[in-house]
C-alpha distance (Angstrom), angle and dihedral (degrees) to the residues before:
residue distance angle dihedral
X1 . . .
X2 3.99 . .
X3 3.81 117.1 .
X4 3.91 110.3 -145.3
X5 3.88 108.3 -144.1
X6 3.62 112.2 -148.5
X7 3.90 110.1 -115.6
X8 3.94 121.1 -130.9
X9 3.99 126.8 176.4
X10 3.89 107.8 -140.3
X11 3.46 96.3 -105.8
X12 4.08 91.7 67.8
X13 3.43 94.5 41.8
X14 3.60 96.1 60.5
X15 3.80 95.4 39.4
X16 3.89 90.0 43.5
X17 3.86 96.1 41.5
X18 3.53 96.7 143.3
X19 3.82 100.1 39.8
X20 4.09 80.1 46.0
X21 4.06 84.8 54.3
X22 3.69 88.4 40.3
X23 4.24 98.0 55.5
X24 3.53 93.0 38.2
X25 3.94 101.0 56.8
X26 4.40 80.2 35.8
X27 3.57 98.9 41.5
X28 3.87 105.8 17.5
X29 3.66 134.7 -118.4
X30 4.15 110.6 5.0
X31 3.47 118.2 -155.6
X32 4.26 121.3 -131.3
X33 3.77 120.4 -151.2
X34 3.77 128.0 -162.8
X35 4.24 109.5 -159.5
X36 3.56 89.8 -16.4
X37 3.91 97.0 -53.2
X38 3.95 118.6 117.0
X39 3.56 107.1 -116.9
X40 3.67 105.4 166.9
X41 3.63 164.8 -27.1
X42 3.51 139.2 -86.1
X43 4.06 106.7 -164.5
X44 3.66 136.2 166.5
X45 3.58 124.6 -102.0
X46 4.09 94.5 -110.8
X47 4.01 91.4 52.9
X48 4.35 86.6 46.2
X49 3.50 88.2 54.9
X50 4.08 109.6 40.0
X51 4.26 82.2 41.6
X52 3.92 86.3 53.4
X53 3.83 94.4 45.0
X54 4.16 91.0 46.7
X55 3.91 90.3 46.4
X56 4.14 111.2 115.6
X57 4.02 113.5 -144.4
X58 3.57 111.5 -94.2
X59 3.62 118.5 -117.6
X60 3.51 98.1 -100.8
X61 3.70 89.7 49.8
X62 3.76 88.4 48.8
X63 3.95 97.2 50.7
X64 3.74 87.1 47.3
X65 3.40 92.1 41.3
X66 4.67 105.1 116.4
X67 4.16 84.5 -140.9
X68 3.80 120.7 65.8
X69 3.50 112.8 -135.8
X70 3.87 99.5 -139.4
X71 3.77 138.5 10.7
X72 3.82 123.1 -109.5
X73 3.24 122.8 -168.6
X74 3.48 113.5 -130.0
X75 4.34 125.1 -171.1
X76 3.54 104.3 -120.4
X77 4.34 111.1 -96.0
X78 3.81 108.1 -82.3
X79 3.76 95.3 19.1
X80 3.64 95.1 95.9
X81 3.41 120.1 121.9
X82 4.48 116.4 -139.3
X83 3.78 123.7 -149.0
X84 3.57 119.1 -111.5
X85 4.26 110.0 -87.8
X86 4.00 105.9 -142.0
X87 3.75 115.6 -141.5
X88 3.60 115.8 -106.1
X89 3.64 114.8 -115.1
């Protein structure tokens, strides 16, 4: 199931505030456009939260990250063993 977000250009959303409030804890998240581009979202405080909680790290936070996230076993340095190199003919 699609939700349809309700589409407001900046303009109404700052003269409408409260209505704005108003449809987007009714209706759900509202969408604000400046000249015709979306440029963001209005959402209740519920949807902030659960999308916050369901977020994965980003990469960057994951290579930064002090805890690795799985274990990969690695053969110790040196230990590796090297295919065989044929002679060129």
């Amino acid at each position: 199931m699609e939700v349809v977000m309700h589409t407001w250009p900046v303009q109404d959303a700052k003269a409408r505030f409260s209505e704005f409030l108003d449809a987007c804890l009714l209706e759900g998240p509202q969408i604000v456009t400046r000249r015709g581009a979306e440029a963001a979202v209005l959402v209740p405080v519920q949807e902030w939260r659960r999308l916050q909680a369901a977020a994965r790290p980003s990469l960057k936070q994951l290579l930064l990250s002090e805890h690795a996230r799985a274990d990969i076993p690695l053969p110790p340095r040196g230990q590796a063993r090297r295919r065989p190199v044929e002679p060129q003919r």
